[in-house]
C-alpha positions in Angstrom: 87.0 119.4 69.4 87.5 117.2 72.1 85.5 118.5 74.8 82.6 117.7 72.1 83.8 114.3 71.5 83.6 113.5 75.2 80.2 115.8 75.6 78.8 113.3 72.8 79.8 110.1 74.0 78.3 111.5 77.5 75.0 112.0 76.2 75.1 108.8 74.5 75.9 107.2 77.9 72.7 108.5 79.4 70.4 107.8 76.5 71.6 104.1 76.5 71.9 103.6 80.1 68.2 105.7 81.4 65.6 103.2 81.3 67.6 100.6 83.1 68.9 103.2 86.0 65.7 105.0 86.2 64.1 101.6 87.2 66.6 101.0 89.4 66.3 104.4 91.2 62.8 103.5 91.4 63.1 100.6 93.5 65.6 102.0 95.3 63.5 104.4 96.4 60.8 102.3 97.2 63.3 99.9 99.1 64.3 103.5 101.4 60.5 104.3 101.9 60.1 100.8 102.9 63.7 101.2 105.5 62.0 104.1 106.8 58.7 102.9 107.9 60.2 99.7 109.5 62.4 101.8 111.5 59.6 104.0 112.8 58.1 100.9 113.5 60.8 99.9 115.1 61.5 102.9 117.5 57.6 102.4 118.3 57.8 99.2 119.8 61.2 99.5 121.0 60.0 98.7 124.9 57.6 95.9 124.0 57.8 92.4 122.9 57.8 93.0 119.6 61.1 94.7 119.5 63.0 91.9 118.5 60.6 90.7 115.6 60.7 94.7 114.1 64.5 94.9 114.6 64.5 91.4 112.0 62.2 93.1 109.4 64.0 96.2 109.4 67.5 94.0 108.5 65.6 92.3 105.9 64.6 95.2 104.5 67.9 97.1 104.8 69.8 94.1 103.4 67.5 94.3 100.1 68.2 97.9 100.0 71.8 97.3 99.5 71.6 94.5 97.2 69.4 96.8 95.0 72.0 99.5 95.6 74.5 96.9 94.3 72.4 96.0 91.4 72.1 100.0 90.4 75.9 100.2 90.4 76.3 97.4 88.1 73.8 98.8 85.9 75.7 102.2 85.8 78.6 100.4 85.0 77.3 97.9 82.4 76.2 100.6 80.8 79.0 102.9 81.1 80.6 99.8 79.2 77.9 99.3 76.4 78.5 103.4 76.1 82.5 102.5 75.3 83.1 105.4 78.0 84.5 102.2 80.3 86.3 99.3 79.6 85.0 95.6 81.2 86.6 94.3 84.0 87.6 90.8 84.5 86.9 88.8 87.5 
């Protein structure tokens, strides 16, 4: 009886919680893509003047990455909450 209960309010967690996550994997993934080619770029030019202007964008682009990784684990959470699997925490 209560592995159901918890296998329910599991599945209701995902179906609540998908649209928002999936979006945010989305642009996650589009924010590593993005990491990836700016590193390549990076490495390419790494013994000519334009080293120090590819290092900047590949920061830039990292830092985005983590504030989108930091706005996928508030979604998780908010709806983790929504779900009643997780209380709210209070700053």
């Amino acid at each position: 009886m209560t592995f159901l209960y918890i296998r329910k309010y599991k599945v209701l967690f995902w179906l609540l919680s998908a649209p928002q996550i999936e979006g945010t994997q989305k642009l996650l993934n589009k924010d590593l893509a993005e990491l990836i080619s700016k590193m390549r770029l990076a490495q390419q030019n790494a013994v000519t003047s334009l080293k120090d202007e590819c290092k900047k964008q590949m920061l830039a682009v990292a830092h985005t990455l983590a504030m989108d990784s930091k706005n996928l684990l508030d979604a998780v959470d908010q709806a983790r909450v929504r779900a009643s699997v997780a209380k709210p925490t209070t700053p």
